[in-house]
N, C-alpha and C positions, 0 to 999 in steps of 0.2 A: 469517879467511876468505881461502880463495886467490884468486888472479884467473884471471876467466874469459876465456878467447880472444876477441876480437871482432875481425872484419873489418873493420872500419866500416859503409860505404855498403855494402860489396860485403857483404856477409854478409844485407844487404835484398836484395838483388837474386836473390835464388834462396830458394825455402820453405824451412822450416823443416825440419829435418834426419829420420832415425832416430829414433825416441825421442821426438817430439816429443809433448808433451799437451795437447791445447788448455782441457782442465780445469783444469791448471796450468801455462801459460803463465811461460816467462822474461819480461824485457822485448823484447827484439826479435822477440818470437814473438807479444806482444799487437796486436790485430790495431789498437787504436785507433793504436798507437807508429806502425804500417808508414801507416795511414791521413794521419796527423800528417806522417811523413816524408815520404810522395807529395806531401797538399797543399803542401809548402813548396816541394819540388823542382818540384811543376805550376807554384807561383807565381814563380819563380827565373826555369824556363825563359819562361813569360808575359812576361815583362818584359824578359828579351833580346828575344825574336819582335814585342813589342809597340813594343822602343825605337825600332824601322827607323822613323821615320814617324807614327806615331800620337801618340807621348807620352803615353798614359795610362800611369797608375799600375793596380796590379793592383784595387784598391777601384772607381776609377773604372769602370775600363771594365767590374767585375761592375753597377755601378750602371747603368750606360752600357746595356748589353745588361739589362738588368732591366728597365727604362723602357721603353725599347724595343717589349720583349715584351709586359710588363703596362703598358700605361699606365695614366695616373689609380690609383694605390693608393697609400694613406695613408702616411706615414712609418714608424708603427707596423707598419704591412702589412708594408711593406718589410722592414724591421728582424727580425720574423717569420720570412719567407718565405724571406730568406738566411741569418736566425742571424747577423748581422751587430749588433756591439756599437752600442746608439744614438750615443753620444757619437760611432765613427768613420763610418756613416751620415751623422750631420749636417754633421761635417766635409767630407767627401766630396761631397753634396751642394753645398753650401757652395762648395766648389772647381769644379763642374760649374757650378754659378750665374754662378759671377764667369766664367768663357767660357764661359756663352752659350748653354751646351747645356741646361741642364732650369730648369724656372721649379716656384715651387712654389704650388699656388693655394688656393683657400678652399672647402672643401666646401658644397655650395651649400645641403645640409640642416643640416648642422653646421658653422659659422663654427669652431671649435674645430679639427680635424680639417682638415690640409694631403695635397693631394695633388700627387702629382709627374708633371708631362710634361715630353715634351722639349718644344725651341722649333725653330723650322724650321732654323737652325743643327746644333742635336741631332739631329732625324731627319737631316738629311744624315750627319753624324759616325756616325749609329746605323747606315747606311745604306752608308758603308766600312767601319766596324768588322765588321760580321755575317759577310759573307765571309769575312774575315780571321780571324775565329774559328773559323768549319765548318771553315775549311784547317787551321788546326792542330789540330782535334781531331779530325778524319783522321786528320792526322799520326802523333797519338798513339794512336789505335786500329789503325792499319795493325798494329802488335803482334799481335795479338787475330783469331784466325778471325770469321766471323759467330755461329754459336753461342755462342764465347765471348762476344762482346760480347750477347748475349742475357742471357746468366748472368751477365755481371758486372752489367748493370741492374738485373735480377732481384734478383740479392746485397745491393745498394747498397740498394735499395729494401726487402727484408723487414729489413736489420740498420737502417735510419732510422726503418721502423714500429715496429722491436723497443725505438729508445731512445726516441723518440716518444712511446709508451705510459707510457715510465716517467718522462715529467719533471713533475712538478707543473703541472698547470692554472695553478696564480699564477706560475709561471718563465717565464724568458725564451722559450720555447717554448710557448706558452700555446696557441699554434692549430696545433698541429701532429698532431692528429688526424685522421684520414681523414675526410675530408666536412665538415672543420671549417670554418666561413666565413672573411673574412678580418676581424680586429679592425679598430674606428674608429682 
């Protein structure tokens, strides 16, 4: 087998050529690779932008801003709702507990089932974090006309309903059907 040319990074950085078949996609032409590659690179750049000051970790602060949003939802929810591995969830948590910022309490119908708030510490945190985030996801949309970023939601949104559909009910993805409640 000869080898094939590759750019690297730079070869993401611009579509996929002439010839391209999204039937039969290379690897740097499938769209989960270039999905993969962004997330890493969002998460990279997060973490510079985040280390000025903040000191969250990229986990935390989705937790951090999660909480936030949704308060009161069960761990499982949580876990759920971001696609977030349990075991690094708990950790995470875990980490948010020992400073200060989210407590985890007892469902008042189900002792079984923990839910997550912040603590007055946390909404304050929650509360410089948020800004901090809309800014840089400006940032990162300033790319993107307003249409575009219409279509890119839009896109984001029909390819998650498209894998959504197909993950087993018993998977890690159990509620991630439209209109699906949130598990205990």
């Amino acid at each position: 087998m000869s080898e094939v040319p590759f750019n690297g990074l730079e070869s993401l950085r611009v579509p996929p050529g002439a010839g391209f078949d999204p039937r039969a996609p290379e690897l740097e032409e499938f769209v989960s690779f270039r999905l993969s590659v962004l997330s890493n690179l969002l998460s990279r750049h997060s973490d510079r932008y985040w280390a000025r000051g903040e000191q969250l970790s990229t986990s935390e602060r989705r937790v951090l801003l999660f909480v936030g949003r949704f308060p009161k939802r069960s761990l499982r929810g949580a876990a759920e709702t971001m696609q977030m591995d349990k075991a690094q969830l708990s950790r995470t948590v875990k980490a948010l507990e020992a400073r200060g910022w989210i407590r985890l309490r007892s469902d008042p119908n189900d002792a079984r089932i923990r839910r997550l708030e912040l603590t007055a510490a946390g909404r304050r945190k929650y509360e410089r974090a948020l800004p901090k985030a809309r800014i840089q996801q400006a940032d990162l949309l300033d790319a993107l006309r307003t249409e575009e970023i219409h279509t890119l939601y839009n896109l984001l949104a029909k390819l998650t309903d498209r894998v959504c559909l197909r993950v087993d009910d018993r998977g890690d993805a159990a509620n991630t059907r439209k209109g699906g409640r949130e598990r205990p």
